[in-house]
GUBA-369289 format. One record per residue (C-alpha): residue number from 1; residue in three letters; x, y, z. Coordinates in Angstrom, 2 decimals, always signed. Example, Ala and Ser with C-alpha at 12.3 -4.5 7.8 and 13.67 -1.06 7.14 Angstrom:
REM residues 2
- 1|ala|+12.30|-4.50|+7.80
- 2|ser|+13.67|-1.06|+7.14
***
This chain:
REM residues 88
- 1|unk|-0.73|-5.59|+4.50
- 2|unk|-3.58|-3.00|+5.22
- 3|unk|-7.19|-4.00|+5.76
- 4|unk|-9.65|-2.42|+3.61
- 5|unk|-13.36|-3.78|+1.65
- 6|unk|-12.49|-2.82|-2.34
- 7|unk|-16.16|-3.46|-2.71
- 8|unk|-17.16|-0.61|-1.16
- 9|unk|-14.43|+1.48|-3.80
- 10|unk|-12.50|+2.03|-1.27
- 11|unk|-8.37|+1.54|-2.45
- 12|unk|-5.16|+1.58|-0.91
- 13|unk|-2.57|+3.72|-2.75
- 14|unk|+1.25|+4.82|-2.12
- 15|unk|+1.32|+8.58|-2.21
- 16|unk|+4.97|+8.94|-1.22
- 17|unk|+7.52|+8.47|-2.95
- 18|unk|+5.89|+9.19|-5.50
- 19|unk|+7.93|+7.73|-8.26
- 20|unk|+6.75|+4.60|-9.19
- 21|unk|+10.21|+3.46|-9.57
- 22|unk|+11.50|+4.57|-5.93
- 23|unk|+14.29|+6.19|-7.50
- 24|unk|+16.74|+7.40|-4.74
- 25|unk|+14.93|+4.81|-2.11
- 26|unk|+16.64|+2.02|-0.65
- 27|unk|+13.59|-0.09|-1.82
- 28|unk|+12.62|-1.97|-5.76
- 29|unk|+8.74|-2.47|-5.68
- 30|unk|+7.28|-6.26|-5.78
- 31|unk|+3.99|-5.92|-5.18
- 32|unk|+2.08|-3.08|-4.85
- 33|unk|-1.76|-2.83|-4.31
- 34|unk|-2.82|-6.46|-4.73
- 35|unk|-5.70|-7.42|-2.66
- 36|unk|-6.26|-11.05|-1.25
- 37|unk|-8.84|-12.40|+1.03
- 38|unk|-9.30|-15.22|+3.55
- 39|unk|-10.37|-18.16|+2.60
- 40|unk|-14.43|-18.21|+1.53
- 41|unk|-14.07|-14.65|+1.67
- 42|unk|-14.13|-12.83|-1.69
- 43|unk|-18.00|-12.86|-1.64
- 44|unk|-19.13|-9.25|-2.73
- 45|unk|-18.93|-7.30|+0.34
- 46|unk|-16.10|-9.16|+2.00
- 47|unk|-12.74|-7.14|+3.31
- 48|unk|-9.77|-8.08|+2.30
- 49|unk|-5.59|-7.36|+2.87
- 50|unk|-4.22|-4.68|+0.10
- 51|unk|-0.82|-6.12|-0.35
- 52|unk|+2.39|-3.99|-0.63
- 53|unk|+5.48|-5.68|-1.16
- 54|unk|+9.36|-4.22|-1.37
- 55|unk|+12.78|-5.35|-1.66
- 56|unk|+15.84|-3.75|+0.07
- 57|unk|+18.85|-3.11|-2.58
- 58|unk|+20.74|-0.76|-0.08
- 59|unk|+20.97|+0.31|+3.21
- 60|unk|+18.80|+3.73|+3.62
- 61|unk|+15.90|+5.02|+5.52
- 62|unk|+12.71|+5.86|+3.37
- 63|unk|+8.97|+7.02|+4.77
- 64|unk|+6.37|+5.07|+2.94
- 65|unk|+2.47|+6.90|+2.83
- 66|unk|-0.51|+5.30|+1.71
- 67|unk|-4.22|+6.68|+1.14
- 68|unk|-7.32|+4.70|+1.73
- 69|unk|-9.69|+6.53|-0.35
- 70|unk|-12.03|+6.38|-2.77
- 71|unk|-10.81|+7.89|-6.18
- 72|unk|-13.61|+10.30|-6.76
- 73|unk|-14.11|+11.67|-3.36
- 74|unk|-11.97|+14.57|-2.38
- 75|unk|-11.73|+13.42|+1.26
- 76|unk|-9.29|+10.76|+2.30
- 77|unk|-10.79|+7.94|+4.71
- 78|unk|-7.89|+6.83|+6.20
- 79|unk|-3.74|+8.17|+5.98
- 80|unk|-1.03|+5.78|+7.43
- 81|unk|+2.67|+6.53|+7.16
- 82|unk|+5.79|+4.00|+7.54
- 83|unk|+9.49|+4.66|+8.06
- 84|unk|+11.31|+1.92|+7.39
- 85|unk|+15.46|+1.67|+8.11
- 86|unk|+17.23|-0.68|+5.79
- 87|unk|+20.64|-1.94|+6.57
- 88|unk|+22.61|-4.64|+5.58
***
């Protein structure tokens, strides 16, 4: 869950892996990229949660980056990276 405001065109985005499958990852997507808000809050202009959502189907490790940018803007806003151990 990252915090963002897609009303300002701002989106989150996995940049690594980049297959969208996550081939050779120890992780199936579920969701990816969804955006919900609190209650009373999807007025235009309100921030949300971008939603990213995986399942473990083996033990592994796998680094997970995302992009908050805006897609037609060279610059990046914000980078965040995760590492994530799976085991069984």
């Amino acid at each position: 869950r990252l915090d963002g405001n897609p009303s300002a065109g701002f989106a989150w985005s996995r940049t690594t892996p980049i297959d969208d499958n996550m081939t050779g990852t120890p992780l199936l997507r579920a969701r990816e990229g969804e955006w919900e808000f609190p209650r009373g809050g999807s007025a235009p202009g309100a921030p949300g949660v971008c939603v990213f959502e995986y399942q473990v189907v083996r033990p592994g490790i796998v680094t997970l980056n995302y992009t908050y940018a805006r897609p037609w803007e060279e610059s990046q806003a914000r980078t965040i990276a995760f590492t994530l151990w799976a085991r069984e």
